[in-house]
N, C-alpha and C positions, 0 to 999 in steps of 0.2 A: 445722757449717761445711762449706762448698767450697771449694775453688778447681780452676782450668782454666785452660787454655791453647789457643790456636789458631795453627797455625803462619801466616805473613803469606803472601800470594800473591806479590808483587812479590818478597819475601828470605825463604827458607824458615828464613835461617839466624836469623830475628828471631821472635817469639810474641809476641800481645795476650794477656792476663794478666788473670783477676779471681779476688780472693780474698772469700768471703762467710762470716759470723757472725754468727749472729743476737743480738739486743740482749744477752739475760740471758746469755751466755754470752763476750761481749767483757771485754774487759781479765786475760785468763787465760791469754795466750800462745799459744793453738788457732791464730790466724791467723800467728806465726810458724812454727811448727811446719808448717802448709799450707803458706807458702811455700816454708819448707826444702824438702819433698816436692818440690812442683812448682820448684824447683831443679834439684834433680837428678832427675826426670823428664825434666826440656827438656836437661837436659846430655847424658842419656845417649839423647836423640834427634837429638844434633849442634845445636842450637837454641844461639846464644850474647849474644844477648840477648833478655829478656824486657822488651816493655813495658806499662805499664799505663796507664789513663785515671783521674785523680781529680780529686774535687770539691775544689775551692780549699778550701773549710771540713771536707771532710773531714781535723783533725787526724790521727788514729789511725789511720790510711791512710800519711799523709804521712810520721809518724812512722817506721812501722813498716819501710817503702819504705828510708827512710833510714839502718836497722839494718843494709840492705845494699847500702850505698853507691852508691843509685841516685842517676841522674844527672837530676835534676828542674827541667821549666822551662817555661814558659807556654803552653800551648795555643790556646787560646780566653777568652773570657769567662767561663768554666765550669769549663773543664777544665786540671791540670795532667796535663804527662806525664811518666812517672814509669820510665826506662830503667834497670834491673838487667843488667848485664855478670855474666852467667854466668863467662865464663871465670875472671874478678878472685876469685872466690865457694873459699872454700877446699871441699876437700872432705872 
């Protein structure tokens, strides 16, 4: 698995977010465990929210998003987005 971050040009204090695991190794907690990190990677780079792009049908995305109380809402046709408030995030 991955995950990264990029901090935003416009708000340094925001990051675009992706988290990746490949098929045979999903549903084992790797991708929360990624998040955690990149959590507190962006925290301790002053970054205080992270957001993400996901696919309407990606459940286990949406899911996962929602274990940390991201704030999730229509983008596109396509895409939800999917805002994690760092600062909310215990440590």
């Amino acid at each position: 698995g991955v995950a990264r971050y990029v901090k935003m040009e416009e708000d340094k204090k925001m990051a675009e977010f992706a988290v990746t695991v490949i098929d045979e190794f999903q549903k084992q907690g790797i991708g929360y465990q990624l998040l955690c990190k990149l959590i507190e990677a962006a925290r301790n780079n002053h970054v205080e929210t992270l957001r993400g792009y996901v696919l309407h049908g990606n459940k286990h995305m949406l899911s996962l998003c929602k274990r940390f109380n991201a704030d999730i809402r229509f983008d596109d046709p396509y895409y939800l987005k999917a805002d994690i408030n760092i600062v909310e995030q215990a440590r």
